[in-house]
C-alpha positions, -999 to +999 in steps of 0.1 A: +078+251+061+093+238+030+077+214+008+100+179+011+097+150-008+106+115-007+135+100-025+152+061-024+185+060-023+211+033-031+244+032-009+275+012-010+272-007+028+303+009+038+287+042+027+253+035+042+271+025+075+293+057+076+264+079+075+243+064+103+273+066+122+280+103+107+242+112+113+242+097+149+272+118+157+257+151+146+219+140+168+201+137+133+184+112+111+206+096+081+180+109+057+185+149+074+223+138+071+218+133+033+195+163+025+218+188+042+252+169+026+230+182-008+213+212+002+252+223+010+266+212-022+240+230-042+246+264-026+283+260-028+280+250-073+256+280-079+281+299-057+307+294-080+283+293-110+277+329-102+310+342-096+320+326-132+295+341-147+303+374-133+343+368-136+337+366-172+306+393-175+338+420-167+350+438-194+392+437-203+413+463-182+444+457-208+442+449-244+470+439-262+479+454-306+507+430-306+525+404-294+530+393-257+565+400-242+585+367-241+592+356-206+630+369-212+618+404-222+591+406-195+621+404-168+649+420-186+640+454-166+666+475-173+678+461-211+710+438-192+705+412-212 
């Protein structure tokens, strides 16, 4: 079993009253409510911390010597315009 640990928390009273109501519609405790709300929210930000960090770990595929095509140029396709 994990180590848990004992936190206060200050809520809004519309908050505080939303999660009992949340909590008692799920069949758990406002405090479980809470912890899995953050346990979730954790997961999900190192998630997407570690897909950034590997989005930018990958090396170029194209390198460009010069300038970028102009919007015009890049859908002139067969030198019409």
């Amino acid at each position: 079993m994990r180590k848990m640990r004992k936190i206060t928390v200050r809520l809004e009273d519309e908050v505080a009253r939303w999660a009992r109501l949340e909590a008692a519609r799920n069949g758990v405790s406002a405090s479980r409510l809470l912890g899995d709300l953050l346990r979730q929210r954790m997961f999900e930000t190192d998630a997407y911390q570690r897909a950034m960090r590997q989005a930018l770990a990958r090396k170029l595929f194209m390198k460009s010597e010069g300038q970028y095509l102009s919007r015009e140029e890049a859908h002139d396709r067969f030198g019409r315009r």
